[in-house]
N, C-alpha and C positions, 0 to 999 in steps of 0.2 A: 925246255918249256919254261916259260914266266911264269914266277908265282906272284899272284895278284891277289896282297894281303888286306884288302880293304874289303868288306863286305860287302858294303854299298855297291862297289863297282864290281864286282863279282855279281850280283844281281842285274846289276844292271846290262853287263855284258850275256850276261843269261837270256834274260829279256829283250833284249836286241838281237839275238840270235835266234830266238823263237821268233819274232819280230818278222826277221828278213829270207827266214825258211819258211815261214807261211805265204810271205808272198810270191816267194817263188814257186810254191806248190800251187797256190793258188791264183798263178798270173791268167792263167783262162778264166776262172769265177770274176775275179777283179776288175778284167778288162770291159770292154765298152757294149754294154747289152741287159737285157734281165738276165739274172737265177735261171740256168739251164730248168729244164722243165722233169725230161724223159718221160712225162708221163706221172710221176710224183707230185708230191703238194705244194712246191713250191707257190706258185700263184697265190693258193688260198691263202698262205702265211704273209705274203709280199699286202696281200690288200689290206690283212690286218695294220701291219704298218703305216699304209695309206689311209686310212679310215684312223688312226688315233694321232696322226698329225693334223686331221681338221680338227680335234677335238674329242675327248671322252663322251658316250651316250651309252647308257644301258640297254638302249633297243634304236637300233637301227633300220633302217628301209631296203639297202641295197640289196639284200640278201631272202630267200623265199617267202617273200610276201611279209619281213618283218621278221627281225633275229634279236634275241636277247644278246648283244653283243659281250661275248667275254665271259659269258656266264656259267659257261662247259668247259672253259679252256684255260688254263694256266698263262697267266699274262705278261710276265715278267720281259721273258725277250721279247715281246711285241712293243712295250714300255721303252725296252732301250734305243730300238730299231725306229718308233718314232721320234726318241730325241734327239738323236745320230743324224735319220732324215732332216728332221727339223734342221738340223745346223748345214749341212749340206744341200736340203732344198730338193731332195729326191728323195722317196721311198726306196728305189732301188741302191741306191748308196747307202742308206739308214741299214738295209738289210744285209748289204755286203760288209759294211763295216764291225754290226754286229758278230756276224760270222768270224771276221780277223779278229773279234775283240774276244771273243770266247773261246778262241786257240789260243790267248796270252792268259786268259784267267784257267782252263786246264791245263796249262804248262806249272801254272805258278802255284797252285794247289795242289796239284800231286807233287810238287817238288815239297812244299810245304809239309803235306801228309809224309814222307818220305820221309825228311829228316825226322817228324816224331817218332814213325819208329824205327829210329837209331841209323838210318841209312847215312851215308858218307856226301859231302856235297857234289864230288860228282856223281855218284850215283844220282843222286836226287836229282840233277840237273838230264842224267842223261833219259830216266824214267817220267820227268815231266816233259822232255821233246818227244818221245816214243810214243806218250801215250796222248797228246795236244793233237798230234798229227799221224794217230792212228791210221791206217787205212779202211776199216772199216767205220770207225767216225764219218770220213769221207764219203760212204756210202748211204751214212745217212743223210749226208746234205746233201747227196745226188748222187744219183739217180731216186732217191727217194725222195729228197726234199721236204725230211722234215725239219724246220728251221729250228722251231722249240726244242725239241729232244734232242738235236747238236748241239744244242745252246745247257740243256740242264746237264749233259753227259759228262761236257765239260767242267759243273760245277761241281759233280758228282763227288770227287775228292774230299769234299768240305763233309760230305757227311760223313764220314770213317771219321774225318778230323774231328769234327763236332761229337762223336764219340768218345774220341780218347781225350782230350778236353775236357768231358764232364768226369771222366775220371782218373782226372791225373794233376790239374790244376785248381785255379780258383776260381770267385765268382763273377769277376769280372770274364774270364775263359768261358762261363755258363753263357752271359749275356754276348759276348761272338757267337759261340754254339748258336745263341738261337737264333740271331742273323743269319747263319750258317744253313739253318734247315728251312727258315722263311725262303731265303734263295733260291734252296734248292725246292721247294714245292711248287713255288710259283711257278719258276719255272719249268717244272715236270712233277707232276704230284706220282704220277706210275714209276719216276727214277728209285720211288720209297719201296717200291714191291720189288724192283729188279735189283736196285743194290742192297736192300734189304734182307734179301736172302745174303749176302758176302757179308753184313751185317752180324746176321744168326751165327754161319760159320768162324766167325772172329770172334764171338765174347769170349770163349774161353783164353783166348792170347788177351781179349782186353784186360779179362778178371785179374791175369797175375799179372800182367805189367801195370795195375793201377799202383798209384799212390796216394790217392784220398780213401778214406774211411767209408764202411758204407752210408754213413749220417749224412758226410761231406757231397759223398754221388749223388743220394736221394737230392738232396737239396739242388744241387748245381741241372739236376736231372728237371727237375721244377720249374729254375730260372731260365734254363734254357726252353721247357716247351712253352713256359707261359712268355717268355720273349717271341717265340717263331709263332702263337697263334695269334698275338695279339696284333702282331706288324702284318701276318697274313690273312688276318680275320678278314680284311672287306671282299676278299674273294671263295676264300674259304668256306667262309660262314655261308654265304649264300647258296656255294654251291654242293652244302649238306642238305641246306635245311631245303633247297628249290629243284633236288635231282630229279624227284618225279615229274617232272613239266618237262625233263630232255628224256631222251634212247636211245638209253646205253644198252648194247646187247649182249647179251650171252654169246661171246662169238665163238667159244671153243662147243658149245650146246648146240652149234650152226654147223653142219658137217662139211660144208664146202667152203666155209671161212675156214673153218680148224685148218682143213685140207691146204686150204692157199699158203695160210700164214704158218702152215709147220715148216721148217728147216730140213732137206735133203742131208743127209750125213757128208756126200761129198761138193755140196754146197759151203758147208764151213771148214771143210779140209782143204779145197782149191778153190784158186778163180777162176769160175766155171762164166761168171760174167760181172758186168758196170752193176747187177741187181744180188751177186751172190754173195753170201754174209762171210765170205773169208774172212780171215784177223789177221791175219800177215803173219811174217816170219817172228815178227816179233812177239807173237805168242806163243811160238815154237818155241824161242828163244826163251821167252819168259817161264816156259812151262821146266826148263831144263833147271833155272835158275830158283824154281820152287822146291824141284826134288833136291838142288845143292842143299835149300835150308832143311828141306825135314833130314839130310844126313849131317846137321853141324851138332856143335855138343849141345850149345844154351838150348836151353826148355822153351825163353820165348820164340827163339827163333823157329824151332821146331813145330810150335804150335803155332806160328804165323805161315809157316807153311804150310803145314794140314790143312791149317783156316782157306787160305786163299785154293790149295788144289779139289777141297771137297766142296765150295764156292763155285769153282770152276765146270766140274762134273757135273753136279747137280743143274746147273745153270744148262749147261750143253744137253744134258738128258732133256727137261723143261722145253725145253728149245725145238727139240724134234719132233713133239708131238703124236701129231697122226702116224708119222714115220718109225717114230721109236721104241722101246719096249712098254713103255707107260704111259701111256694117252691122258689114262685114269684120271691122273694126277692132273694132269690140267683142267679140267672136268669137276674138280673142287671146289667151295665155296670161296670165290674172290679169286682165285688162281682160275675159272675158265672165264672171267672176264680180259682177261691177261693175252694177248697174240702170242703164239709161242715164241716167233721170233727174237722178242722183246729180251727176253730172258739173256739174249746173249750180250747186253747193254755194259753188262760187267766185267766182259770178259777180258776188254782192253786194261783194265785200270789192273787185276791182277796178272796179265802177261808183262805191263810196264813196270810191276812192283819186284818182278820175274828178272826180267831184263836187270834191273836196279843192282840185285841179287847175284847176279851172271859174273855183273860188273867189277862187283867186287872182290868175288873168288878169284876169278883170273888178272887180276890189277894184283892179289896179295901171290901170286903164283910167281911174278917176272921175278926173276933170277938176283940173289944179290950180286954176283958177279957182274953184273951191271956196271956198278961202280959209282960216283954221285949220287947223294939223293936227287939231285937235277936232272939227271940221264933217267933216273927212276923215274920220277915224272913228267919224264917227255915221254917215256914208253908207256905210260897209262894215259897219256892223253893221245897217245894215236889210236891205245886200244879205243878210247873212250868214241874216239873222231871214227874209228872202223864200225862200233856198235850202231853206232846211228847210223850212216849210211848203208849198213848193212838193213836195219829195224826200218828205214825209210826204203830201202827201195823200191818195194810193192807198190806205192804210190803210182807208179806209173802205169799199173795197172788200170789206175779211176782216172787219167788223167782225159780220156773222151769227154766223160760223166759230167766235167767241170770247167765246160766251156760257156759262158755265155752266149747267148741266143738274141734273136731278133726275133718279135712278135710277127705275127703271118701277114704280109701286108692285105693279101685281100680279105681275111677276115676283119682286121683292124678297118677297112672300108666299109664293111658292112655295120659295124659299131658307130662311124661316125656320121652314116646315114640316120643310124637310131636316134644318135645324141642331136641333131640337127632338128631335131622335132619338139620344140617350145610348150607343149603343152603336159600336164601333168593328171594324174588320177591313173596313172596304166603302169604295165610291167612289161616286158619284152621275156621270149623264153628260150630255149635253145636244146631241145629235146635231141638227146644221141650226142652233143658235139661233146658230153663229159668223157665220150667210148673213144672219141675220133683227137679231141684237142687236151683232155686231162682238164688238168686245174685252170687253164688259161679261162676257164668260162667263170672264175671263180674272180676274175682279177678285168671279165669285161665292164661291171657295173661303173670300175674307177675309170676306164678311158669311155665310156658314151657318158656316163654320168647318169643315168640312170636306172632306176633298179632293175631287177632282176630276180627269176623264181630261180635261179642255180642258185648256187652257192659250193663252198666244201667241208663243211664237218656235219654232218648228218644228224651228229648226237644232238647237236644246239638249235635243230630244226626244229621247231613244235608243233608240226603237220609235217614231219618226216611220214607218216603211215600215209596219208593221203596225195604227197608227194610224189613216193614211192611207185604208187598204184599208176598215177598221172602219165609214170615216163614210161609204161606198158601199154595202158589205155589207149595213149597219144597213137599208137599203130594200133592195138589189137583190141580197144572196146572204146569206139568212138563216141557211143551214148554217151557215157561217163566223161568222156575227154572235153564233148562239147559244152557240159556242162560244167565242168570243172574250168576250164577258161575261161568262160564267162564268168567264175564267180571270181575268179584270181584278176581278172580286169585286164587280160591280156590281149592288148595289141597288137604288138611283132612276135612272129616268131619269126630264129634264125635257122637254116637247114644245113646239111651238110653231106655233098652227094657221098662222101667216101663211108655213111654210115651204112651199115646195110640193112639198116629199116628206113632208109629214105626214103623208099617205093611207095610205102605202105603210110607215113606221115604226111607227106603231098596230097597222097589222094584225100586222106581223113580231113586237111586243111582246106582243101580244097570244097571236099562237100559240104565243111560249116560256111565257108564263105569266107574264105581268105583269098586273096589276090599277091600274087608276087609283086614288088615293086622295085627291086634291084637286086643284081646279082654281081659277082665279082670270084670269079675265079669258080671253088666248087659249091662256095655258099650263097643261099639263095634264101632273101627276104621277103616274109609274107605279112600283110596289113590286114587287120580284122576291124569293123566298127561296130558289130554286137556285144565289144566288150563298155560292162559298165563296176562301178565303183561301189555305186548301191543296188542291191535287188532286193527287194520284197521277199519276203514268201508267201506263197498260199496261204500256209498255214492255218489247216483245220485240225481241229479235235472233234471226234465222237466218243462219247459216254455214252454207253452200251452197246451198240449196233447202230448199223445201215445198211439197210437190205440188199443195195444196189453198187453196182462201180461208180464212185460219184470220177475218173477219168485220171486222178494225182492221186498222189501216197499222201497217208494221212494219219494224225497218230491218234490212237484207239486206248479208253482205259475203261476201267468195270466204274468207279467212284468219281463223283465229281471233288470230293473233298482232297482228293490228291494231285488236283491241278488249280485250286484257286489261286494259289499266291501268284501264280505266271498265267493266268488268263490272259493278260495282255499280249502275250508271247502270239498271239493265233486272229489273226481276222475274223475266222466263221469258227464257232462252236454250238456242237448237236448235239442236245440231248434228247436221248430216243433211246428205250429201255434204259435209263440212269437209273443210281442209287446214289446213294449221300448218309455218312452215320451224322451228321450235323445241321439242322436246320439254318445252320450260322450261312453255310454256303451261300444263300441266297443274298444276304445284302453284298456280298462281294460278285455275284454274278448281277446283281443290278447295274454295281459299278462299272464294271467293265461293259454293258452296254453303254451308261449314261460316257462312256469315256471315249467310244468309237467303234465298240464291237459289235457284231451281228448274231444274235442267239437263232435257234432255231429249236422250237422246244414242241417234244410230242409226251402229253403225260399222262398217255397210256401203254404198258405197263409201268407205274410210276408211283414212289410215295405222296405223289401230288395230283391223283387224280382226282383231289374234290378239295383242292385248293386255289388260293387265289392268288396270283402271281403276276405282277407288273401292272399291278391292280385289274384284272382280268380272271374271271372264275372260271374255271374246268370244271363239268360235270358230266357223270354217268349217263350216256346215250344208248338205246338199244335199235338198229336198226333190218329191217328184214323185206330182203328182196331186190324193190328198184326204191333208189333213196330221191325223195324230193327236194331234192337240189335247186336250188338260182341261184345264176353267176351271169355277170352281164362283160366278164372277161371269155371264160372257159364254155365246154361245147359240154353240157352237165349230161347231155343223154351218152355218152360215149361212156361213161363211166361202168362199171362191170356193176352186178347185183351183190349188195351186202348180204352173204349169210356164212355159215363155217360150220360146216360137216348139218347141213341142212338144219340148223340152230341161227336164232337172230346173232346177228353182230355186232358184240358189244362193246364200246370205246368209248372215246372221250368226246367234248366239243364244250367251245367256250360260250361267255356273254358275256359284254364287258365295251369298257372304251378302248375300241381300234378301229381298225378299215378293214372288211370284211372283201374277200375275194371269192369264197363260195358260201354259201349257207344254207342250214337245213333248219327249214321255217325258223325260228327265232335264235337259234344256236349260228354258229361260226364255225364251218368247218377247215376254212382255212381262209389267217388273216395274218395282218400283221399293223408293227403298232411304234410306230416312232419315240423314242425312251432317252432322253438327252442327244448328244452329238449318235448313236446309235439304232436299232433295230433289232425287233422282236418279232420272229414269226408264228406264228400258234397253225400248229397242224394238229388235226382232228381226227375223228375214224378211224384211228391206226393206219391214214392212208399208206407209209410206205412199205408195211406189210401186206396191203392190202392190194399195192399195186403188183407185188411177187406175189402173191397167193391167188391172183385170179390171170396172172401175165398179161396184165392189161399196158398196153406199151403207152397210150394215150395218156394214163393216171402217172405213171411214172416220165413222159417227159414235163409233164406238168411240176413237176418236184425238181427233175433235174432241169427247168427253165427259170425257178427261182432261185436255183443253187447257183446257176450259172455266173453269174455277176460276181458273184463272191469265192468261188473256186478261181478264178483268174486272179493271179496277183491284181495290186492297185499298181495305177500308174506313178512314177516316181520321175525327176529331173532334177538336177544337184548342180552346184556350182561348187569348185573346190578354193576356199580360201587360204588359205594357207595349209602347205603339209612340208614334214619335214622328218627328221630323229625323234620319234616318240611324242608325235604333235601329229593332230591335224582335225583341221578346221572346214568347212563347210556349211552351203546354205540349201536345202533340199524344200521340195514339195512334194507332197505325197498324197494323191485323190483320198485316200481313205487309211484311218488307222491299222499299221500292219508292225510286223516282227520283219526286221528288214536283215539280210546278211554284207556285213560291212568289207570289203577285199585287204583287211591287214590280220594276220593272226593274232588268233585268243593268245592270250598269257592273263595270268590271272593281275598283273598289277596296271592294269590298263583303267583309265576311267571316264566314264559319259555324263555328259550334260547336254543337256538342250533346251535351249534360251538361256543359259545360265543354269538352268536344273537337274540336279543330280538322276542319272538312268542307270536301270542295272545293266550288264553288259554280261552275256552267255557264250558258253562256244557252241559253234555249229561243227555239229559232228562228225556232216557229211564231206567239209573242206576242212575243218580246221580252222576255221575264221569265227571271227565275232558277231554276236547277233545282237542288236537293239531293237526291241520295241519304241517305235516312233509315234508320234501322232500326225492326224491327216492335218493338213495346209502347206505354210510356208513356215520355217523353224530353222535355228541353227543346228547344226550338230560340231559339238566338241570333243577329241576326245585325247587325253594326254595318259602317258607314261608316268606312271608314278611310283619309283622304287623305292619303297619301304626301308629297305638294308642299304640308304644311300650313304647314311652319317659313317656305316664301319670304315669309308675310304678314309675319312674325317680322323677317326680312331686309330686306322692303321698307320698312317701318313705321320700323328704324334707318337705314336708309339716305335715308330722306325727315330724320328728325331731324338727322343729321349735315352732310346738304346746305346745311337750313336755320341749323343754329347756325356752322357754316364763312362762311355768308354773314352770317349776324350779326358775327359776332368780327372777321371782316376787312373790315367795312365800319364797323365800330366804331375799329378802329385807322385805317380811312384818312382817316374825320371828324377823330380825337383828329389825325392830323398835321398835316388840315389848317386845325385848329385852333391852331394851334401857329404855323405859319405865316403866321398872321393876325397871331397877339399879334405 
């Protein structure tokens, strides 16, 4: 065997060998196609990529009706995947490159970690190829396809390093360490829970193999977390302080998630399938090579083995779940947020530290009767060359898993039918093909180029609940469906006969008025033109009561004092038996007539029954019998006889300046009275009690003919000026002032203006979208994206460059000393 005394090339020959065994492992992912699917997430991570090579945005369009882009998700490998794409001019290359590039950084980080603790350079060399090109790694890139999490597993190494670094070395080692942990959170913040735990089981190997004092740890303990939070802060930060606006679930509190995502016991002992979480031999191997250390003499190595085999157990217990003896335990605060599976994330890293381990016992075993030390290490480097292919064989195992694929051409048709359509303000949906095509529905918005209510991470949905309900609805409660499309502004929808609620979505589409327009294989494209951009709402309020079905739901409070500030929110509000602890109410209830609203005011029973209001007096009326009525609108003799439990009938009626529609002699029993851009009705005699208390149908369509105009939403027509990533622009008319709901999801950093002027902006909490109150005419409507926490990328971005040139410059002057010292 050649010994190769140069370090440099000892490395480098390393790294070219990992280099040229990843492509051979992975010449089907590599070859000419997208990221195998299986049914896994690939797609959804492929678009990420695609979407950050046109550009960073905070909130984006393609995705359910508006996604805070990035703002639930760890961004790092998406980060690298589009500057990779970028250079190569493909998303699909940016991702596959990625992927080979994160088999050379966990090669060389465990190999790293390795030699710190005390491992031999072939060992280290052979436990960074074992563990780069795990086989269960591979199964995380496919058939599951989560890009991110192969991406952080592999960084995973750096945090045990970044560990023993902060206590073992100096401060400049702190300021790596916290590179070290930025890295790894970005790129997986849950790698801190799963190798976290191997974390816990190691202090005590850390604690005696340190070398810094505890003053030295604290402090380095310091430089490194304020290094990794400040470079990580513009993600971080946000997505501490903004968790509540996503939905995260309780999945192990979920009985049938728990159930999916526990681990079968002989699911991690064999390869039971392209989906089962085997580890390969080389965990077997590794585990052999744990109990060598807990029987060698040294302390540490004894406790580096304990560390890593009680790591390992625990991990595996964690793992099983619903299946196992301790469920419990997952069901714990922060641990049932956790999928059991996950748990197994670490299992690789101590079978590879195992194997490492293995290596060494039987390399010091060959015989000296050998003879040269040359002969001696030709015979550890066959062992070394037997290790790996033996630790690699399994591979072949995943190697279906990891073939690139071609997109479905006649779906892809149906897509470019979509895209073919020039005009903008809509979505397209695709209800069931997430059962039938996986993620692919997740990566349609990049090839039509338009958006899309799919998407695939659930948690960064912000109408995930309403979403949810939608893709049940869509078969099984078509009231709610038809109405929920129309507010989501949907167009197309795509079908897919292979679902097996396709029966049952055709006909629901069908009965709102959808038309097929092209079909291509089993997918079949439906057109809707009831979908719009803007919709009004009704939107009434009564304060007190209303005797009768006024025909729509409507929202009902006991005080008028508890809805002044959003009056405007409502076209028609009743007040009829109100209350108010504040006289103040009323100049705010002026306004919101003079501003476009419709009052309708009975103020009997009321603190206003002998007040005067919109300059118009109420007073005390007593009626008994047949009321002498004129109205040169209404049929007055059809009216029922005023009495109650054979007692006159006591209420209200006005005089004052308005337009009277009935009246009893000089009183007004029912008028109304034009109040700026607004209206004011004055109803009398308690008539809507009066129209239930005698069943008089006549008196009550009279009431319900003046409501009628203002229970209908107003009319609305919009032109869309510009829309884009957290932009859009528009020019709308609107017959009369209404609370309109807008088809892009609430988030609270959203903001409106119209004509230039600042509007509040509400979520509607029947879609999940945003609501503005508009005024009637012709108006701009503005409404942009505006992230508050935008400057932390600003922060992050100097605080990565400073990290790195502080390591530069002091590792420049401690070369130059010990350079110096040489001469």
């Amino acid at each position: 065997m050649v010994e190769i005394r140069s370090a440099r090339t000892r490395e480098a020959l390393f790294i070219l060998s990992v280099f040229f065994l990843s492509l051979f492992v992975l010449r089907g992912f590599l070859s000419s196609g997208y990221p195998p699917s299986w049914g896994g997430d690939a797609y959804g991570h492929l678009f990420k990529i695609w979407k950050l090579m046109q550009g960073y945005s905070p909130w984006i369009e393609d995705w359910y009706g508006g996604y805070p882009f990035l703002r639930f998700y760890p961004p790092l490998s998406y980060f690298i995947g589009a500057l990779l794409g970028k250079i190569a001019s493909s998303a699909v290359t940016g991702y596959k490159l990625t992927v080979l590039l994160a088999i050379l950084v966990g090669a060389i980080s465990t190999r790293i970690l390795l030699k710190e603790l005390g491992f031999s350079d072939a060992s280290s060399y052979l436990s960074g190829i074992v563990y780069a090109l795990s086989v269960y790694h591979l199964r995380v890139l496919s058939p599951e396809g989560n890009f991110p999490r192969f991406f952080a597993i592999n960084l995973a190494p750096l945090f045990i390093l970044a560990l023993l670094y902060i206590t073992r070395k100096n401060w400049r080692y702190a300021v790596l360490s916290g590179l070290f942990l930025a890295a790894v959170g970005l790129a997986h913040h849950t790698l801190f829970v799963s190798f976290g735990l191997m974390v816990l089981f190691l202090l005590p190997y850390v604690w005696i193999t340190r070398r810094n004092g505890v003053r030295d740890i604290a402090l380095n303990l310091l430089i490194a977390g304020v290094t990794a939070l400040l470079i990580s802060s513009f993600w971080v930060l946000p997505f501490l302080l903004e968790k509540s606006n996503a939905h995260f679930l309780k999945e192990n509190s979920i009985e049938y998630l728990f159930k999916f995502q526990s681990v079968r016991l002989r699911e991690l002992l064999f390869h039971t399938s392209s989906w089962s979480f085997y580890q390969g031999l080389a965990f077997y191997m590794g585990i052999v090579g744990i109990v060598v250390l807990l029987a060698k003499g040294e302390k540490s190595e004894r406790t580096l083995g304990a560390g890593l085999l009680g790591a390992s157990l625990t991990a595996i217990l964690l793992s099983l779940g619903y299946y196992g003896p301790t469920p419990f335990l997952n069901r714990l605060p922060l641990l049932d947020m956790i999928p059991p599976y996950r748990w197994l994330d670490s299992l690789s890293l101590a079978g590879a530290t195992g194997v490492g381990a293995l290596f060494e016992v039987l390399s010091g075993l060959i015989p000296q009767k050998i003879g040269s030390g040359a002969k001696r290490k030709a015979a550890a480097g066959i062992l070394l060359a037997f290790l790996v292919v033996l630790s690699l064989s399994d591979i072949r195992l995943q190697v279906n898993s990891l073939k690139a694929e071609d997109f479905p051409g006649d779906y892809l048709a149906v897509l470019n039918y979509v895209g073919n359509d020039n005009s903008t303000g809509w979505r397209f949906y695709q209800p069931g093909l997430g059962m039938t095509q996986g993620s692919r529905v997740s990566w349609t918005p990049a090839l039509a180029e338009k958006p899309s209510l799919d998407g695939w991470y659930r948690q960064g949905d912000p109408a995930y609940p309403q979403h949810s309900y939608l893709n049940y609805a869509i078969e099984k409660d078509p009231g709610f469906a038809r109405k929920a499309l129309r507010a989501y502004s949907m167009k197309y929808i795509i079908t897919d006969e292979n679902y097996r609620g396709y029966a049952d979505i055709i006909r629901n589409l069908r009965s709102f008025g959808f038309e097929e327009i092209y079909s291509s294989g089993p997918f079949h494209l439906y057109r809707w033109s009831n979908f719009t951009f803007l919709q009004p709402k009704t939107g009434i309020l009564v304060i007190g009561n209303w005797p009768f079905d006024l025909g729509v739901s409507y929202e009902r409070g006991e005080y008028v004092d508890d809805y002044t500030d959003g009056l405007n929110e409502y076209s028609l509000v009743i007040l009829n038996g109100y209350k108010y602890r504040d006289p103040l109410v009323w100049p705010k209830l002026e306004d919101y007539v003079k501003n476009g609203g419709t009052l309708v005011l009975n103020t009997f029973p009321s603190p206003d029954a002998e007040a005067t209001r919109f300059g118009v007096k109420s007073v005390i009326v007593r009626v008994f019998g047949r009321a002498n009525f004129t109205s040169s609108i209404y049929n007055v003799s059809a009216f029922s006889n005023f009495t109650y439990e054979g007692q006159p009938w006591t209420a209200t009626a006005y005089y004052g300046d308005m337009t009277p529609l009935i009246k009893l002699e000089n009183y007004t029993v029912l008028g109304y009275k034009n109040y700026g851009k607004g209206r004011v009705y004055f109803v009398g005699l308690n008539l809507p009690y009066h129209a239930t208390y005698t069943d008089n149908g006549y008196e009550k369509g009279i009431l319900e003919g003046l409501l009628a105009g203002y229970i209908k939403p107003p009319k609305v027509s919009y032109h869309v000026i510009d829309m884009g990533d957290g932009y859009i622009r528009l020019e709308f008319n609107l017959s009369r002032a209404s609370t309109v709901v807008v088809s892009e999801n609430y988030y609270p950093h959203w903001k409106g203006y119209v004509d230039g002027n600042k509007v509040e902006i509400k979520k509607n909490t029947e879609f999940g979208l945003m609501e503005v109150a508009l005024p009637a005419g012709s108006h701009v409507l503005e409404l942009k994206f505006k992230d508050p926490l935008s400057f932390l990328r600003c922060l992050g971005l100097i605080s990565l460059a400073l990290a790195i040139l502080l390591l530069a410059l002091s590792t420049g002057r401690a070369s130059h000393r010990t350079w110096g010292r040489d001469k």
